[in-house]
N, C-alpha and C positions, 0 to 999 in steps of 0.2 A: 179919663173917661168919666161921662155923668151919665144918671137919668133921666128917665122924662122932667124929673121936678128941676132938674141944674145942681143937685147935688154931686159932690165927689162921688165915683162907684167903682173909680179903679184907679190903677197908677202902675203903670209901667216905667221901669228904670232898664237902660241898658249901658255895660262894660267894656270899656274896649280896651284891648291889650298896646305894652307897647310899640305895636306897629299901625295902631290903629283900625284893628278889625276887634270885630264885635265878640268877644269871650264871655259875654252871660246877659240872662235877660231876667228880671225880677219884676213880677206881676200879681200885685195886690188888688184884693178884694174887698170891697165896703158892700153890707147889711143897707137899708134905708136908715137906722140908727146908728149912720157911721163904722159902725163896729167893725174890724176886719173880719171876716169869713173865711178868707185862704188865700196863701200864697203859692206862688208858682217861679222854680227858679230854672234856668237853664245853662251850664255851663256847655262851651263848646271847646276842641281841641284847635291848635296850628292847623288846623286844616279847614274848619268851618264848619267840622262834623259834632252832633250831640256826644259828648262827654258825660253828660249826667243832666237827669231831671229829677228834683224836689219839688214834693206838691203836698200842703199842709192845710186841712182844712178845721177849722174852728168852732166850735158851738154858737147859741146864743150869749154866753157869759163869756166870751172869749179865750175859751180853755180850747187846746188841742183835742179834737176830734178823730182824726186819723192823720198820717204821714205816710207820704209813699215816695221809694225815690229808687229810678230808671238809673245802673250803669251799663257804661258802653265801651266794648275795647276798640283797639287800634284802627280796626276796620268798618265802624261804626254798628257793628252788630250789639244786640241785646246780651249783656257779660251776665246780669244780675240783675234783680226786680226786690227789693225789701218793700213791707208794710206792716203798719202797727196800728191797730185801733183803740181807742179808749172809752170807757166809760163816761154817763154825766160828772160821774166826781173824778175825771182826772186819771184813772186809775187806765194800764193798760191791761186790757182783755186779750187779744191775742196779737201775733205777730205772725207773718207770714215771710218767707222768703225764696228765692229760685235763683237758682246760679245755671249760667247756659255752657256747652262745653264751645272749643272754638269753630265749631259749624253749627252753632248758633240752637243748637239742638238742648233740649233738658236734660242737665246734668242730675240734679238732686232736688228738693223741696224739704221743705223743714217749716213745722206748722208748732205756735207753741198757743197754749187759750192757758188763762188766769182765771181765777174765780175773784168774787167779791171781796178777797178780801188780798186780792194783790198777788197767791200764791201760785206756782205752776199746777195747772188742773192736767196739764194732759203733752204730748208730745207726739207728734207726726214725724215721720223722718224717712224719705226713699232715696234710693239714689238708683238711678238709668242706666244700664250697659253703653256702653261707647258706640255700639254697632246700629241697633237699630230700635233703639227707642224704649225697650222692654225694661220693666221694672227688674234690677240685679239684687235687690234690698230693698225690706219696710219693717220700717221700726216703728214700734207703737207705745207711748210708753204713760199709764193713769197714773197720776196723783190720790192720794184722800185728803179730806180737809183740812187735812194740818200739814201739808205741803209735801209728805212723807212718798214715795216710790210706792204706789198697791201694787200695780201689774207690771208685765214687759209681752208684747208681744214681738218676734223676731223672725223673718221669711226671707230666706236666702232662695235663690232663682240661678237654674243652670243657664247655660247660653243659650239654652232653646227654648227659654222661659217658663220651666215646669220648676218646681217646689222642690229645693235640691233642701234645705234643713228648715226647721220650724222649730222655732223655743216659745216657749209660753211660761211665765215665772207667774205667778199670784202670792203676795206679802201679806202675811196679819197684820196685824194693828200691832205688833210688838218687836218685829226687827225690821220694819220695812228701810 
């Protein structure tokens, strides 16, 4: 791929297995200054189905920006969803993730954020009832600035989705 000027501004590579079908597809991105900006990979199963997607995109200095990568089970539904963002210096800030049950439905999420200086600031965590979509659990869990457990917030959920237990813990700054 070029630009309007005839520069390089992309490159696609594809894999094939050996029977001679296509098992992944890798797709780079070029800035006007060459620079890569993000990639894109795709593997595929024995069947021709998405297996997995990696998608990495880059800053101007060519640091990792964010990473996000699609899996896929047997049936080519959505299994899992990870993503990781970073700061200008490199550093990750938060992480996201979602796991699906196998009707394709949200099973759980798990959210994790960092602060400046690299440490866990914080923690998300639910996880879905099997039946009909309803939150069964949320976990909430703050950091302080020294990486240390301050809170816990905890909400358990009956089948009918009402607030069957509730823990709330708050830590000093001396046994967190």
């Amino acid at each position: 791929m070029y630009d309007g000027l005839g520069r390089e501004a992309g490159v696609d590579s594809v894999v094939y297995d050996g029977l001679g079908r296509e098992a992944g597809v890798d797709s780079v991105v070029y800035d006007g200054l060459g620079r890569e900006t993000g990639v894109d990979s795709v593997e595929y199963d024995g069947l021709g189905r998405e297996a997995g997607v990696d998608s990495v995109e880059y800053d101007g200095l060519g640091r990792e920006a964010g990473v996000d990568s699609d899996m896929y089970d047997g049936l080519g539904r959505e299994a899992g969803v990870d993503s990781v963002v970073y700061d200008g210096l490199g550093r990750e800030t938060g992480v996201d993730s979602v796991e699906y049950d196998g009707l394709g439905r949200e099973a759980g999420v798990d959210s994790d954020v960092y602060d400046g200086l690299g440490q866990e600031a914080g923690v998300d965590s639910v996880v879905f009832d099997g039946l009909n979509g309803r939150e069964a659990c949320v976990d909430n869990d703050v950091h302080d600035g020294l990486g240390r457990e301050a809170g816990v917030d905890s909400v358990v959920y009956d089948g009918l989705g009402r607030e069957a237990c509730v823990d709330s813990v708050v830590y000093d700054g001396f046994n967190g």
